[in-house]
N, C-alpha and C positions, 0 to 999 in steps of 0.2 A: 561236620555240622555247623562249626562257626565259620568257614567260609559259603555254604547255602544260604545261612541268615546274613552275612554281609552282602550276598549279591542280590536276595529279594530288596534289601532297602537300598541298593544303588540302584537297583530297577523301579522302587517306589519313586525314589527322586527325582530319577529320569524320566520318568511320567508324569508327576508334579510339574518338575519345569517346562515339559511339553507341553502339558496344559495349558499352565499361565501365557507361554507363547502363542499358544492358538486363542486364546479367550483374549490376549492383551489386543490381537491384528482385528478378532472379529469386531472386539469395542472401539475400533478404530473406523471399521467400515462403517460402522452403525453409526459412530456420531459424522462422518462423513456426509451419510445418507440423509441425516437430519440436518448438516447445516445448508448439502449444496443440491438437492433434490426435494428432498419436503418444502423449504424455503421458498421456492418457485412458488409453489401454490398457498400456503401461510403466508405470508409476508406481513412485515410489521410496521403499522399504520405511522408514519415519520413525523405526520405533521400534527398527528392528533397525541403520539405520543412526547415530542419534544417541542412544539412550538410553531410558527410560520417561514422562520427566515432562517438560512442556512446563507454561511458563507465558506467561498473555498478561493485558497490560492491556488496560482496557477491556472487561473481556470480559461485563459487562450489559448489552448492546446490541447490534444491530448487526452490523456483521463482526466484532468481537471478538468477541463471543459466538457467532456462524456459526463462528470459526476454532475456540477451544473446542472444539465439538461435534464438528465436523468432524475435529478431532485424535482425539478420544477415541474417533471409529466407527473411526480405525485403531490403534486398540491404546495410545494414551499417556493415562497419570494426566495430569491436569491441575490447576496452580493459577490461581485465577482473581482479578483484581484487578482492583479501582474502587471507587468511592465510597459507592454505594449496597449496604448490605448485603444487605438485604432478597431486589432483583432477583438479589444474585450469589449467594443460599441457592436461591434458585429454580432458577440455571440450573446450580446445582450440583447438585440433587435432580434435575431432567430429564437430565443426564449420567449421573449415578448409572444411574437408571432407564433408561433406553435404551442405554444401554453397556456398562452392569457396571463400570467404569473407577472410581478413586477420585478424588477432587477434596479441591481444599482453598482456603478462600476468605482472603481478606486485604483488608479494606478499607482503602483510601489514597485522599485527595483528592489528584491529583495536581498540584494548583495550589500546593499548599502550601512548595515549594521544597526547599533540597538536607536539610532537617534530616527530612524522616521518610524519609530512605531507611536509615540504622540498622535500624529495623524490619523493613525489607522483608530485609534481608540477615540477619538474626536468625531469621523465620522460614521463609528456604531453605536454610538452612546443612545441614540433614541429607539434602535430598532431593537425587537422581541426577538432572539437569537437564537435558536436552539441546538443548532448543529454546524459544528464544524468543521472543517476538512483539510485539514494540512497537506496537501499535494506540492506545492511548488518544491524542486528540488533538478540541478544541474549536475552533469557529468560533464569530464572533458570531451572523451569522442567515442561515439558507438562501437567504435573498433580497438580501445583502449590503448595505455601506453604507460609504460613503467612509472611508478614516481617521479625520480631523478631527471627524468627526460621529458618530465612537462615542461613545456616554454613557460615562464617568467612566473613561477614557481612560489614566490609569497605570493603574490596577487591572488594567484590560483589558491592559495590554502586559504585565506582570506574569505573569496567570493562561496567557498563550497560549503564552510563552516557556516559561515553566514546565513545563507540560502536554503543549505541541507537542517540543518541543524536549530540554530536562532531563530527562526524564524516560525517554528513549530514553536518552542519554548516561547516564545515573545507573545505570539498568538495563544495560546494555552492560558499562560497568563493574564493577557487581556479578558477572554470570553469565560473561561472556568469561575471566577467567581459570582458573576449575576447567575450560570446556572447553578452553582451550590445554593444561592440564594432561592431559586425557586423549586429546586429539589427536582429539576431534570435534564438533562443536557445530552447529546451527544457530539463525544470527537472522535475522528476518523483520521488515524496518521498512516498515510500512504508511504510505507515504506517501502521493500524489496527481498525479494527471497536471496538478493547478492549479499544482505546486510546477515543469513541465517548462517554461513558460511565463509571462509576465505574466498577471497575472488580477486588475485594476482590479474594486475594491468588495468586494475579499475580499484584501489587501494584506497582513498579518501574515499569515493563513494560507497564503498562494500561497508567500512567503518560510520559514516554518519548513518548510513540506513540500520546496521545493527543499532546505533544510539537511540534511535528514533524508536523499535522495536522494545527496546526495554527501557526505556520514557515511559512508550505506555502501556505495558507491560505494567509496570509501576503502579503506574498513577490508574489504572480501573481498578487493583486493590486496594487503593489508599481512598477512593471515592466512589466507589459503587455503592458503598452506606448509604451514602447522601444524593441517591437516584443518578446518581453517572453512569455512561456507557464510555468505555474508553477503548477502542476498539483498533489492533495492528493488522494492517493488511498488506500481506508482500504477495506482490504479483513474481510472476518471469518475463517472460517476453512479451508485451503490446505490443502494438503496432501504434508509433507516435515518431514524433522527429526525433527523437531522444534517442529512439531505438535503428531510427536511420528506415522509416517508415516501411520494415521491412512486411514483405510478406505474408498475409495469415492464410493460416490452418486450424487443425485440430491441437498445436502447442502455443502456435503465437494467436493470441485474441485481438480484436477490433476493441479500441479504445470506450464506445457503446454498449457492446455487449459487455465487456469487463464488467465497469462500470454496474451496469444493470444487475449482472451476476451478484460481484461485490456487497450491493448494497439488500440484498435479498437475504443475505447472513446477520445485519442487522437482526441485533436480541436472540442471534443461536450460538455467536461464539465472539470473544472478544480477540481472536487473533487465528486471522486463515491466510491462505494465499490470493482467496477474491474470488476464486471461480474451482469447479471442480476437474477443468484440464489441469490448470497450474497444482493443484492440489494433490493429484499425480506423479506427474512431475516433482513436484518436491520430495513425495514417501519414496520416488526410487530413488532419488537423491542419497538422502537420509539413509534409504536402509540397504540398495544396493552399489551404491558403489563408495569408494574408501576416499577419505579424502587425500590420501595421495594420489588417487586416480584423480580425482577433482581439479586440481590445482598442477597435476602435469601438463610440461611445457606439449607434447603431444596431441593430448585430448583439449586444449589451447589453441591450437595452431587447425584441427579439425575444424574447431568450434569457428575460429573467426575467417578460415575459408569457405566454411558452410554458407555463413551469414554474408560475407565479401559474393561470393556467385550468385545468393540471392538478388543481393540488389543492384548487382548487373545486368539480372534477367529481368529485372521491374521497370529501370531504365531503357533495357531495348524492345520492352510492351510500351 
């Protein structure tokens, strides 16, 4: 008698928990569906909702320069910042031209540390700003390399912190307080799904993009009171020179279409991976595989000959 009633309630339990597992995966699909399928068609009005002028670093390249674009086909002035002036006059005349939108360029090496941000705050001080985009951020090399075995090794921790890191926080604190002042703002810290996880032979980089992740992680709880959107986006694989312009498919995305993706989650979720390929990709991440498999030298050596043959085959197209 008392071992029957002990096995109906390991059997009620066992039920319970299977429950909770199927209803935990199905509220997973569901807010999925709402941020990277309904989104498409809702979209959240950018410019009516935050302001006219968005600015993003990084934006010679790449997704910053996709997010640029992509801001400016919905109606926002945009300033654009990096290093290379040249490229950002460029992608500043194609905005012009295909938007009608106004731009304004500002060159900064962002490696340089906290003393040229003066500058930066000097030349936004009369624009209406509403939206931010923290993008800019360097890796050593597409194909990675131990710590110990980077060449000239301060310099390096220096430039990445600086770059990956400071530069978000430096910008944060320039534009965050005229939007608590006006009670709306959004910022957009382009971090990385390398930053969700260990990620051996890209070690500085895997660590600033987590920093950057729960920065704003943070701070849209500490400020969404006060009409903030603070929103972390980790992508996987673009297609950008960062990535060693590998490729795309159905995993690796076009730096535009990201982008577009990306910014379509606007006001459905404050932290995705940007698009619902990546988004994929990360739950089997997450739920199928261990992170010793993750982080073996193996599923490593797959990974970066996968990616090494791709861009031999792009080169001999």
């Amino acid at each position: 008698m008392e071992e029957s009633l002990l096995y109906r309630w390991l059997h009620l339990l066992g039920l319970l928990a299977l429950s909770y597992l199927v209803l935990k995966q199905v509220w997973t699909l569901l807010i999925g569906i709402k941020n990277h399928i309904l989104s498409r068609w809702w979209k959240t009005n950018l410019k009516k909702k935050y302001g006219g002028w968005a600015v993003v670093t990084g934006a010679s390249d790449g997704i910053g320069k996709a997010y640029a674009k992509e801001l400016a086909r919905r109606g926002l002035d945009v300033v654009l910042i990096s290093r290379n002036v040249e490229k950002l006059q460029k992608v500043a005349d194609e905005i012009e031209k295909e938007s009608r939108q106004k731009t304004k360029i500002i060159q900064l090496d962002f490696t340089g540390g906290p003393d040229i941000y003066p500058k930066v705050e000097k030349a936004l001080k009369d624009l209406d700003i509403g939206i931010l985009v923290n993008n800019v951020g360097m890796i050593f090399s597409s194909e990675g390399c131990r710590f110990l075995e980077v060449p000239n090794l301060n310099k390096w921790i220096n430039d990445i912190m600086n770059c990956n890191v400071l530069s978000m926080v430096q910008m944060t604190k320039i534009l965050l307080p005229r939007m608590v002042q006006r009670k709306k703002g959004l910022i957009i810290n382009v971090s990385s799904d390398a930053g969700a996880r260990p990620y051996p032979n890209a070690v500085m980089y895997s660590a600033t993009k987590a920093f950057m992740d729960f920065f704003s992680r943070s701070l849209y709880y500490e400020y969404r009171s006060d009409g903030i959107t603070v929103q972390s986006v980790m992508p996987l694989y673009v297609s950008t020179n960062m990535s060693g312009n590998i490729g795309t498919n159905f995993l690796v995305k076009t730096s535009a279409d990201f982008a577009r993706e990306a910014l379509n989650t606007v006001g459905y979720t404050h932290r995705n991976n940007g698009c619902l390929s990546h988004c994929l990709q990360s739950y089997i991440l997450d739920h199928l595989v261990t992170e010793t498999m993750r982080t073996s030298p193996i599923l490593h050596f797959i990974s970066d000959y996968t990616i090494n043959l791709q861009l031999k085959m792009m080169k001999m197209n």
